[in-house]
C-alpha positions as CSV (number, residue, x, y, z in Angstrom):
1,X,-60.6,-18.1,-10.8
2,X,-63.3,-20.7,-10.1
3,X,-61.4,-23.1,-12.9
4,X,-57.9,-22.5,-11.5
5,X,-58.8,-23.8,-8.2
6,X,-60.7,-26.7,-10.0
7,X,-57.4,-27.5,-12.0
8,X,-55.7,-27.1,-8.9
9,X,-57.9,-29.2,-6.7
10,X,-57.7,-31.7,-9.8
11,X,-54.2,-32.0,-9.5
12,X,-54.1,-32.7,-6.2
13,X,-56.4,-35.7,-6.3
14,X,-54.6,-36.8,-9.6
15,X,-51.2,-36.6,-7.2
16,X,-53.1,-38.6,-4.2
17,X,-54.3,-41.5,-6.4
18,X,-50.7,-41.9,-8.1
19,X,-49.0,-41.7,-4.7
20,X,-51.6,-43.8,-3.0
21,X,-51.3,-46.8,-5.9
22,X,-47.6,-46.3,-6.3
23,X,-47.0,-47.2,-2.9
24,X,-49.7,-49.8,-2.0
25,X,-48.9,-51.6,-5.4
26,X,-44.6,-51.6,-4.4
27,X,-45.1,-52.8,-0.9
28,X,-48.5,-56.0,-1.7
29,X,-47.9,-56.7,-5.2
30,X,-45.4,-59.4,-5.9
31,X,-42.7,-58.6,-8.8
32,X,-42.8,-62.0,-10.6
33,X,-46.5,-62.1,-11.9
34,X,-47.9,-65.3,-11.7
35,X,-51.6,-65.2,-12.0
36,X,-53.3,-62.7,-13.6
37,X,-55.9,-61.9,-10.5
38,X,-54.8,-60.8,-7.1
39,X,-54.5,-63.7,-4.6
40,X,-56.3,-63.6,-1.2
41,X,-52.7,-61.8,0.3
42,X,-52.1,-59.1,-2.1
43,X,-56.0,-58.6,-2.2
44,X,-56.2,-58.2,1.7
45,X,-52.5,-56.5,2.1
46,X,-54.0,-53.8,-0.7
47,X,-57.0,-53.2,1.4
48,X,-55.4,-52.3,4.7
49,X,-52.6,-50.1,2.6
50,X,-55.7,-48.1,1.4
51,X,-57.5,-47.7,4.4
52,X,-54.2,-47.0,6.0
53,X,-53.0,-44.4,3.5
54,X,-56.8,-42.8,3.6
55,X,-56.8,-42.5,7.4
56,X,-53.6,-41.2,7.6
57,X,-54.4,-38.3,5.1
58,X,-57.3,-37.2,6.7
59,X,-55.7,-37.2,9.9
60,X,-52.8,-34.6,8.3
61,X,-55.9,-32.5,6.3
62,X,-57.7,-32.3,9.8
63,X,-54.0,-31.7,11.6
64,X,-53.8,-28.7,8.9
65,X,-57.1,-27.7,9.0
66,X,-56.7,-26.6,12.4
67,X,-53.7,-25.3,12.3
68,X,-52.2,-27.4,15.0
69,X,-48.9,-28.5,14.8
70,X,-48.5,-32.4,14.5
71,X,-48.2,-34.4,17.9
């Protein structure tokens, strides 16, 4: 039982981290790639996506967590 919930719980991260770089990397990262670093914009625009995208599921996981509907 104890490995299903670790596959499970597994899973779930695997899901957060492909969702999470899916969608910060579509809306900061340029399509034509110039340079093969991030410049100072899509560097910064990538750091608020994350911190966005990581506030926003805790807020739902502690939403759920108590089971109150969302406001």
């Amino acid at each position: 039982m104890a490995s299903i919930c670790s596959c499970i719980i597994y899973l779930i991260f695997t899901l957060f981290l492909f969702r999470l770089t899916h969608t910060c990397f579509n809306k900061c990262i340029e399509n034509k790639y110039k340079e093969s670093e991030l410049n100072m914009g899509e560097n910064s625009c990538i750091d608020r996506c994350v911190s966005k995208y990581w506030q926003v599921t805790n807020l739902v996981g502690q939403l759920l967590g108590n089971n109150r509907p969302p406001m």
